[in-house]
VOBA-1610 file (N, C-alpha, C; in pm, whole numbers, padded with zeros to 5 digits, always signed):
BEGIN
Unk+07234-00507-05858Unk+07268-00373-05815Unk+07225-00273-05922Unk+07193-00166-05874Unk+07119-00071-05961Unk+07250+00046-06021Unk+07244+00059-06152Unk+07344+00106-06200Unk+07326+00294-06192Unk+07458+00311-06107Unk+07423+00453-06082Unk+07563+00489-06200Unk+07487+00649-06194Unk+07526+00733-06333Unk+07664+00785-06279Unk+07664+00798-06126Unk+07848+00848-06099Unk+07803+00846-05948Unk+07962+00780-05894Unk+07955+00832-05745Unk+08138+00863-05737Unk+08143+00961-05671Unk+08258+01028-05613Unk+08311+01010-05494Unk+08404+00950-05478Unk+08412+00964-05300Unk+08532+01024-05250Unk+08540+01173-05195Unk+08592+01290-05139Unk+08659+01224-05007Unk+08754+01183-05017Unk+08831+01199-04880Unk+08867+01277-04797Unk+08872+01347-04706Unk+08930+01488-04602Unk+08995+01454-04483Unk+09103+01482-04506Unk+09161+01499-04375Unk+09179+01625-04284Unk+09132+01623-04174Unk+09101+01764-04105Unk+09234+01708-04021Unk+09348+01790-04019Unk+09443+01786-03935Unk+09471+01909-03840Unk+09390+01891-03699Unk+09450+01973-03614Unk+09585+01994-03517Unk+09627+02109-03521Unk+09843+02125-03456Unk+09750+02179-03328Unk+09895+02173-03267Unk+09902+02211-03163Unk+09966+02379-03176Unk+09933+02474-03094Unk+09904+02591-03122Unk+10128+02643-03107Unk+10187+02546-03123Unk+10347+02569-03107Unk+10379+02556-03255Unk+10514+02620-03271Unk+10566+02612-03426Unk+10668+02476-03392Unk+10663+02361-03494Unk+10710+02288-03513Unk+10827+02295-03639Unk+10962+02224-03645Unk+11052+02246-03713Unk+11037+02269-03882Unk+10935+02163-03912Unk+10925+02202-04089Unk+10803+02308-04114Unk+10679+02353-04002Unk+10571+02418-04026Unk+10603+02522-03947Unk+10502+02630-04022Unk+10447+02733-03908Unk+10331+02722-03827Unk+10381+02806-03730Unk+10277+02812-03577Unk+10164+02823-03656Unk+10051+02771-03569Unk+09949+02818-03595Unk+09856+02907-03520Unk+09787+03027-03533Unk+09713+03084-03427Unk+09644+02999-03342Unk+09615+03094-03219Unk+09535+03016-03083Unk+09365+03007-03161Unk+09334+02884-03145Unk+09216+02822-03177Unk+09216+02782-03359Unk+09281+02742-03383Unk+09286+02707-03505Unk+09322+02550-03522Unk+09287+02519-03668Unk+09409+02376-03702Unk+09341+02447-03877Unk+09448+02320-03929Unk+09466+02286-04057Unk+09407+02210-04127Unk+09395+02189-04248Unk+09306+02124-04327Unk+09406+02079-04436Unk+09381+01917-04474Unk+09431+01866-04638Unk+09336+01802-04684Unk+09350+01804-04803Unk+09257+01744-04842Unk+09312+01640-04951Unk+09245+01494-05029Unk+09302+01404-05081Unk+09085+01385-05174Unk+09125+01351-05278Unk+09003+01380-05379Unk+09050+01233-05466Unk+08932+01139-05455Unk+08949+01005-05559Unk+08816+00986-05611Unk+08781+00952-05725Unk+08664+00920-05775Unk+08658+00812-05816Unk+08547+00758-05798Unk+08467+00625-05818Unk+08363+00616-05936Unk+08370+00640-06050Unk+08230+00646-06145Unk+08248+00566-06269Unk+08064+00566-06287Unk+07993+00463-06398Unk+07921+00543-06480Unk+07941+00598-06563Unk+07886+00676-06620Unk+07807+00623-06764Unk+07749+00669-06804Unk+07684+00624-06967Unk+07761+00699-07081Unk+07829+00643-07187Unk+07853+00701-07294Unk+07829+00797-07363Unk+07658+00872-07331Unk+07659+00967-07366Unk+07681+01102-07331Unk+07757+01064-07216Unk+07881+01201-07148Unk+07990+01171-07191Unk+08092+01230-07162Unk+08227+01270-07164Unk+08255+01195-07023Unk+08297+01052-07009Unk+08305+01018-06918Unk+08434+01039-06798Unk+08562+01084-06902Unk+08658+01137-06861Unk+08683+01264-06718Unk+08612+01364-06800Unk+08542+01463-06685Unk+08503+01464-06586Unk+08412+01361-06582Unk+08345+01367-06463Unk+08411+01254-06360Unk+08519+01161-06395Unk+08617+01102-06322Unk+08736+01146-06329Unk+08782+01296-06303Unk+08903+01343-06319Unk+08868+01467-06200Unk+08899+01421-06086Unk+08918+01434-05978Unk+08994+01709-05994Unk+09070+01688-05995Unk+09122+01793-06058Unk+09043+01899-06090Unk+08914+01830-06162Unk+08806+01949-06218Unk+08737+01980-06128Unk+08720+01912-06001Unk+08558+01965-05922Unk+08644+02072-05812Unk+08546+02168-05814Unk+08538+02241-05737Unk+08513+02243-05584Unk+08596+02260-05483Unk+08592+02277-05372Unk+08547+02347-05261Unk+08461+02364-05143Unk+08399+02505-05057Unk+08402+02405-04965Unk+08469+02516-04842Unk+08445+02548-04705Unk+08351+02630-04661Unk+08266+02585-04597Unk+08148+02668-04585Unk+08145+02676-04430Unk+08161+02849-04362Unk+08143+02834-04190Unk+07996+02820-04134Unk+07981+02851-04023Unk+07817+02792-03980Unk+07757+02933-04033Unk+07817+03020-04069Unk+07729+03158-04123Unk+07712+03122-04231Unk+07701+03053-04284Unk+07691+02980-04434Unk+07801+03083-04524Unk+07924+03123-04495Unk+07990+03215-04593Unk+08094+03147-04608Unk+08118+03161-04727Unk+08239+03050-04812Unk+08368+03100-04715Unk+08487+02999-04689Unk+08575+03027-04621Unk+08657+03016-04685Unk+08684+02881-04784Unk+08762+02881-04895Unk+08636+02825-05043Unk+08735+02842-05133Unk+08701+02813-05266Unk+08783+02766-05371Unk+08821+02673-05406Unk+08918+02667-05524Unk+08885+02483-05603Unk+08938+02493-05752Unk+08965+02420-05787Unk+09076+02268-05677Unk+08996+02173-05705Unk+09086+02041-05667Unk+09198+02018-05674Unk+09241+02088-05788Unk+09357+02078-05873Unk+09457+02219-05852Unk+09402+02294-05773Unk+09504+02421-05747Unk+09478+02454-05561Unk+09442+02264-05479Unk+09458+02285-05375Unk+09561+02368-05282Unk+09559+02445-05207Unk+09666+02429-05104Unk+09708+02332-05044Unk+09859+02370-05044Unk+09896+02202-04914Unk+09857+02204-04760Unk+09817+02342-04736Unk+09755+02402-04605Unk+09637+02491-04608Unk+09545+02431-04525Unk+09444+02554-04466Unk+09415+02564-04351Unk+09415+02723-04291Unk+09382+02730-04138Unk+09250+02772-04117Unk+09212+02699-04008Unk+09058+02746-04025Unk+09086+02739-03842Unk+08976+02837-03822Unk+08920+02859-03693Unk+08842+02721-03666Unk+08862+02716-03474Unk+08741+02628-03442Unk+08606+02668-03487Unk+08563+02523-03503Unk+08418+02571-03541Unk+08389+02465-03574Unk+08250+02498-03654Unk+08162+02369-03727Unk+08158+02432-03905Unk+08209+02362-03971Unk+08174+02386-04119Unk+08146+02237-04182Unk+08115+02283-04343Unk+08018+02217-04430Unk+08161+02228-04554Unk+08142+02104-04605Unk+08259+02095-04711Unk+08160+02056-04840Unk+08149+02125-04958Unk+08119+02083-05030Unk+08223+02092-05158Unk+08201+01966-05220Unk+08251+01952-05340Unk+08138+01883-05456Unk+08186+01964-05600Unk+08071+01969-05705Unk+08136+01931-05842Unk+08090+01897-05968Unk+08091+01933-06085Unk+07963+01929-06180Unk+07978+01983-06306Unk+07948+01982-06361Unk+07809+02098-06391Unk+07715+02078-06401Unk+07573+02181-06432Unk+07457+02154-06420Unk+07396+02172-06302Unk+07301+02194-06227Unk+07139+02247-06328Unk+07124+02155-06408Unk+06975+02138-06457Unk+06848+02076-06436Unk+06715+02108-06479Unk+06626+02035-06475Unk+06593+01931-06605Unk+06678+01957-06698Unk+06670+01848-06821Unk+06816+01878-06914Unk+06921+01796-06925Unk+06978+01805-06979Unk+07003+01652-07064Unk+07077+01675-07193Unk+07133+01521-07282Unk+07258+01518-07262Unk+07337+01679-07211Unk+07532+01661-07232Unk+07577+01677-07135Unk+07483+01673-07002Unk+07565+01702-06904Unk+07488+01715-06795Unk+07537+01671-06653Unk+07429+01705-06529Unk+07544+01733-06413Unk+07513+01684-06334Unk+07555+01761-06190Unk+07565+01664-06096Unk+07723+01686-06027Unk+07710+01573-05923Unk+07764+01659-05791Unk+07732+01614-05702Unk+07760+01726-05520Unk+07788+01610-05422Unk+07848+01601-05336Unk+07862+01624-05211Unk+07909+01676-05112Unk+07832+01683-04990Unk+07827+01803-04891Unk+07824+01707-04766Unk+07925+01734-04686Unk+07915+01678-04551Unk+07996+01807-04454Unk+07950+01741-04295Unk+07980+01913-04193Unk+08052+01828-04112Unk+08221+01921-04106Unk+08258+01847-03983Unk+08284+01970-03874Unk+08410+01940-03803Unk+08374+02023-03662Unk+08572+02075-03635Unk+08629+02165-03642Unk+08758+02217-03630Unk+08725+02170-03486Unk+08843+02136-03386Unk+08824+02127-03263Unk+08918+02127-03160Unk+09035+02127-03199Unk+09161+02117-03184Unk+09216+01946-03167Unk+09145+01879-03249Unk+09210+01764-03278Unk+09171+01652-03391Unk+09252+01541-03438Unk+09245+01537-03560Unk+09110+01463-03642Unk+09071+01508-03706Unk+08928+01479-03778Unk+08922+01390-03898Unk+08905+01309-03953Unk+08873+01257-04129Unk+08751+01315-04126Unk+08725+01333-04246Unk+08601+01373-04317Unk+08539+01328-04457Unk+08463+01216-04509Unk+08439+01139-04639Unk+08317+01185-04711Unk+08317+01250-04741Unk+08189+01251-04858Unk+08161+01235-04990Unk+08075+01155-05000Unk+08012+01087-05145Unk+08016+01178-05203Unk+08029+01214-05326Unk+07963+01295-05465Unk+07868+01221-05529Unk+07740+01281-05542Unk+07664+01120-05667Unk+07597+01280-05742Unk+07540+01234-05858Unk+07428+01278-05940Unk+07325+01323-05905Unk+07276+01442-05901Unk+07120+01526-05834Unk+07050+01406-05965Unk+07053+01365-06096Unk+06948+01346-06175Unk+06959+01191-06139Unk+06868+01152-06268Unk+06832+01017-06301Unk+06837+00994-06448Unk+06869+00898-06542Unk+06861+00892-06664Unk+06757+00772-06716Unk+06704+00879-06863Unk+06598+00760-06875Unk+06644+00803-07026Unk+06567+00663-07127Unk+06594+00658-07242Unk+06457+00575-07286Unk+06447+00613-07433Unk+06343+00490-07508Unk+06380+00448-07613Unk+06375+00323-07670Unk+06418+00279-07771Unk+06310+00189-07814Unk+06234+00232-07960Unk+06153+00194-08026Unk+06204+00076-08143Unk+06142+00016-08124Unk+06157-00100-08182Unk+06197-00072-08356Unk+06292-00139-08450Unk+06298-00095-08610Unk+06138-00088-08700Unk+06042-00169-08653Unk+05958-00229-08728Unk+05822-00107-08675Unk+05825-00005-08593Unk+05724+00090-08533Unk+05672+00162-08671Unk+05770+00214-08788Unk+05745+00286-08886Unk+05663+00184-08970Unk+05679+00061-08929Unk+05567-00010-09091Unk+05399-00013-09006Unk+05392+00036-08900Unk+05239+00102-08854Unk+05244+00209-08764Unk+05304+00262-08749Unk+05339+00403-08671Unk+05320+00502-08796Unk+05324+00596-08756Unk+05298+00737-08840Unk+05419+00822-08774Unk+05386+00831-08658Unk+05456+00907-08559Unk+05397+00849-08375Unk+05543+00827-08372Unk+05540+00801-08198Unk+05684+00870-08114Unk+05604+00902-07976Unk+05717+00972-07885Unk+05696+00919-07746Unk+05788+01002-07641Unk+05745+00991-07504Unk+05805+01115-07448Unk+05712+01170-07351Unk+05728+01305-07261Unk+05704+01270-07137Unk+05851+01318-07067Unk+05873+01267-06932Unk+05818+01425-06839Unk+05774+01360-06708Unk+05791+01462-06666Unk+05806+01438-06474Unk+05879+01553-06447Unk+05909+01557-06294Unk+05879+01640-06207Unk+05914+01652-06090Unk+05849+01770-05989Unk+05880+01878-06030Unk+06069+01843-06110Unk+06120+02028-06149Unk+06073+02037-06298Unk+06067+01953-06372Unk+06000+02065-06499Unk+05862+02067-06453Unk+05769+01988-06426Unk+05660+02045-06359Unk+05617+02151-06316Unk+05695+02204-06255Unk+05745+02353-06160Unk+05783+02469-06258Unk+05830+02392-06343Unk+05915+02487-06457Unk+05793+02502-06536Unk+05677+02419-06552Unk+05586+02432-06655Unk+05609+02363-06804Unk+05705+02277-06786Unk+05768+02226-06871Unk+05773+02032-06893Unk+05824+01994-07011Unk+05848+01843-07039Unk+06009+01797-07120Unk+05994+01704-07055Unk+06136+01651-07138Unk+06074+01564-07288Unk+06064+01614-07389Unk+06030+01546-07476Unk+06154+01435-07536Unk+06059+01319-07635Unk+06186+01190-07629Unk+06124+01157-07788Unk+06199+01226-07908Unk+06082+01181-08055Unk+06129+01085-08112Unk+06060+01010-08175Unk+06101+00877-08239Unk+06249+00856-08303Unk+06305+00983-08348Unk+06441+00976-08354Unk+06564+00981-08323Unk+06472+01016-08183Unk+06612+01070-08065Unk+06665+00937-08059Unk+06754+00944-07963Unk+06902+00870-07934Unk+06955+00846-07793Unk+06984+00984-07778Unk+07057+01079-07674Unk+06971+01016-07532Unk+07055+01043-07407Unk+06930+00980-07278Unk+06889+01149-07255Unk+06813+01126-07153Unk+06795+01249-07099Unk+06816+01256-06913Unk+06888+01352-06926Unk+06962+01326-06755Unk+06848+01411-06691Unk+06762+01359-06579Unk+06655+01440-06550Unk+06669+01503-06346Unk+06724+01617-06365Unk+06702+01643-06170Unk+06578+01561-06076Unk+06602+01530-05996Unk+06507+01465-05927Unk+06483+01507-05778Unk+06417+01467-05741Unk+06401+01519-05549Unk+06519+01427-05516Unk+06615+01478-05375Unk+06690+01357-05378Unk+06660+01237-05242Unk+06537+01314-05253Unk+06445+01140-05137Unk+06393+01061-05264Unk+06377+01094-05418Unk+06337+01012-05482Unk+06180+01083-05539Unk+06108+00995-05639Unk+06006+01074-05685Unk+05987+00951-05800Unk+05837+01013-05827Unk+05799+00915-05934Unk+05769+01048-06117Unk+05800+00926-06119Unk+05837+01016-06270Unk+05688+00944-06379Unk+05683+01050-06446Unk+05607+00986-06566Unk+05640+01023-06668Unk+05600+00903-06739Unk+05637+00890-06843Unk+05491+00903-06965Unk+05470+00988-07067Unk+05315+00974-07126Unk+05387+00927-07331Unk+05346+00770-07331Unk+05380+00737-07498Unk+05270+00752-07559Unk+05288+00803-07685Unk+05214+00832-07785Unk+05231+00755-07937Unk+05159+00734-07963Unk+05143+00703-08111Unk+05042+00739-08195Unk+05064+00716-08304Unk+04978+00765-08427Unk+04947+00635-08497Unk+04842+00573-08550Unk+04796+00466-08643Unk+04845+00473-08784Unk+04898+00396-08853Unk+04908+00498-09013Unk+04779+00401-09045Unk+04680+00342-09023Unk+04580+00273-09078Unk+04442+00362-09113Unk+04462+00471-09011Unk+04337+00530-08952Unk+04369+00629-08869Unk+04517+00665-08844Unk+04539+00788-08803Unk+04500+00816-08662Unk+04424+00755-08636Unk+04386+00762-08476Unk+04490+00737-08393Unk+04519+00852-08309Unk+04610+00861-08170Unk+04562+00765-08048Unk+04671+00709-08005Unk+04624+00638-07852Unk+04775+00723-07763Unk+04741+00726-07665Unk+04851+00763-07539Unk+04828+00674-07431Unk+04939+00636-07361Unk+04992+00541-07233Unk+05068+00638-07129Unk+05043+00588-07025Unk+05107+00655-06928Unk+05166+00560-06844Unk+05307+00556-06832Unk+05373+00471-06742Unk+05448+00586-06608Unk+05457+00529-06499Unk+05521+00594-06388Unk+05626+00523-06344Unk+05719+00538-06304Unk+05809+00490-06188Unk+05887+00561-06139Unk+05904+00496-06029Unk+05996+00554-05890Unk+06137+00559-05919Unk+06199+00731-05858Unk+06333+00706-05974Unk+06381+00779-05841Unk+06514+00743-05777Unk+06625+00863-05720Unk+06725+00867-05809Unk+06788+00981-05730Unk+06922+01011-05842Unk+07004+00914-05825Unk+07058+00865-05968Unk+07168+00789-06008Unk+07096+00669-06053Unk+06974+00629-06072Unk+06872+00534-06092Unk+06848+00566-06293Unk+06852+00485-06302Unk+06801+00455-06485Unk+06672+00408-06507Unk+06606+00437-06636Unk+06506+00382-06637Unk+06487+00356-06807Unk+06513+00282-06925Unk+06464+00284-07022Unk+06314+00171-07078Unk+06265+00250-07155Unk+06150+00206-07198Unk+06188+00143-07348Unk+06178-00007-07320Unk+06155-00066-07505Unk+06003-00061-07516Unk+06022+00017-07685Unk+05856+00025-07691Unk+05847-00076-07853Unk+05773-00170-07864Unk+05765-00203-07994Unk+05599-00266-08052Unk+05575-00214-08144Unk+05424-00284-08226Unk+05380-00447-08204Unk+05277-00484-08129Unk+05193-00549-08092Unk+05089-00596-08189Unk+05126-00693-08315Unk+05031-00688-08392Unk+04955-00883-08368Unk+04853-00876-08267Unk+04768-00990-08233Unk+04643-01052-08350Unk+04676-01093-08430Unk+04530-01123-08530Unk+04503-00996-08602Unk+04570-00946-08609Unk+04499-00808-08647Unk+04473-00702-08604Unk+04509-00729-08447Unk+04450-00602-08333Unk+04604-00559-08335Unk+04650-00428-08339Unk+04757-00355-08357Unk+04751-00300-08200Unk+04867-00307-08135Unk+04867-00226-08019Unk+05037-00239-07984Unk+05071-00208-07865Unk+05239-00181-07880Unk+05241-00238-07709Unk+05404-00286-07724Unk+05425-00377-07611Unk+05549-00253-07541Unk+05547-00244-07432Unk+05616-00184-07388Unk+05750-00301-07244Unk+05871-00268-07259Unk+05934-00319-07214Unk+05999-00251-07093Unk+06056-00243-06970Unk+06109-00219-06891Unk+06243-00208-06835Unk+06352-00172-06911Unk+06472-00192-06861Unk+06546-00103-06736Unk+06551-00209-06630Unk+06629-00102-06484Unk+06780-00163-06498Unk+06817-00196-06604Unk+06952-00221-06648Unk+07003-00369-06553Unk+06875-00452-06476Unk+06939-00545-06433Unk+06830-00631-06528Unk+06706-00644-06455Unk+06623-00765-06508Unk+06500-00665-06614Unk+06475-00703-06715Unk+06369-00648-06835Unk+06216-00695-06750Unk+06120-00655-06753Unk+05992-00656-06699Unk+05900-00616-06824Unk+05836-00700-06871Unk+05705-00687-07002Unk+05632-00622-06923Unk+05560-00532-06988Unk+05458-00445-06890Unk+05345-00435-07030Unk+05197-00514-06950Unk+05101-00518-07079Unk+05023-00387-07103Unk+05014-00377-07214Unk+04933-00243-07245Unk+04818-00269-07282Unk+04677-00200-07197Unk+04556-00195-07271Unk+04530-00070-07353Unk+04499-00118-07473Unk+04463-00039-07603Unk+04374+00058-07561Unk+04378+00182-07604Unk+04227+00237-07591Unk+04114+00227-07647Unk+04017+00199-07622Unk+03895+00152-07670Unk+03879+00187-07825Unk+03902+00329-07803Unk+03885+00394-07955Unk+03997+00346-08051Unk+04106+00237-08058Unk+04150+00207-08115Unk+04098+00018-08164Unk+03985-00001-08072Unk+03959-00148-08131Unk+03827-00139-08232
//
């Protein structure tokens, strides 16, 4: 199973009355019902968030959205009402946290949005929360500096693309990088670089893969030294099974 970065799962209960006042409630207007709502989270997060947060139900933010797309309600999880009346109709419930980027290391963004239907009778309503991004990481091998000079990797996606932009990853980073993605999925690239300290000569690699949100991807990169021919082995981790992936040298480096 592929290790996703968070999933949320939003319970709703759409409870429609009958348009009479009953002994502990008030009436409700003609064409209406009520709404409760019940919020539990489900998440796997990576260490280099605040994993607390983003499984503490309380913080995410809540919207009723009518078919005019105009917010009907709005509030914190945590400062629900025990009642809402809403007109018949068709609305869109979304619930969110966190911050909505195209490259972040401290933080990303998780949503879900599902539409149900007021009708005058009683409804559930479930929607997922997961992660708009994907996280990727590289981890260079200890031994890169006794023939490296300098090595990195620059990711890039449809939205920094768009942005004109790269997620850079330098030999000393650490940190993952949480990257927005299309959420049908997308292929990402990845471009590694190194420097020779023998001869100084640069080679670059370009790896791709197919990433949706909540999908991981880290790259082990480490020095390839065959007889003498120096080149670097790159490794594959999708956090279940490791995949060696061979690298051809560039010419100008043999």
């Amino acid at each position: 199973m592929r290790t996703m970065l968070a999933a949320s799962l939003l319970s709703v209960s759409v409870i429609l009355g009958a348009c009479t006042s009953q002994n502990d409630e008030p009436a409700l207007s003609e064409g209406t019902g009520t709404l409760t709502l019940d919020l539990t989270t489900s998440t796997a997060f990576t260490k280099a968030v605040d994993e607390s947060t983003y499984n503490t139900p309380m913080l995410y933010t809540i919207q009723i959205i009518n078919a005019s797309e105009t917010i009907e309600e709005e509030f914190l999880y945590s400062e629900k009402p025990e009642r809402i009346e809403l007109k018949n109709g068709t609305y869109t419930l979304k619930a969110y946290y966190g911050t909505d980027s195209n490259a972040s290391r401290d933080e990303f963004y998780v949503e879900g949005i599902e539409t149900f239907n007021v009708e005058g009778k009683e409804v559930a309503v479930a929607v997922v929360c997961q992660p708009t991004c994907g996280k990727v990481s590289a981890k260079f091998a200890e031994d890169m500096d006794t023939y490296f000079s300098d090595y990195s990797v620059s990711y890039e996606t449809e939205a920094l693309t768009a942005a004109g932009t790269s997620a850079a990853w330098n030999k000393s980073d650490s940190e993952p990088w949480y990257l927005k993605l299309n959420p049908k999925g997308e292929t990402v690239k990845a471009t590694i670089q190194v420097t020779r300290i023998s001869d100084n000569k640069v080679a670059t690699i370009e790896k791709t893969y197919n990433m949706t949100p909540g999908k991981s991807w880290t790259l082990n990169i480490a020095p390839s030294n065959d007889s003498g021919n120096l080149g670097i082995t790159i490794t594959v981790d999708e956090k279940t099974d490791d995949e060696t992936i061979d690298i051809t040298v560039p010419s100008e480096w043999i």
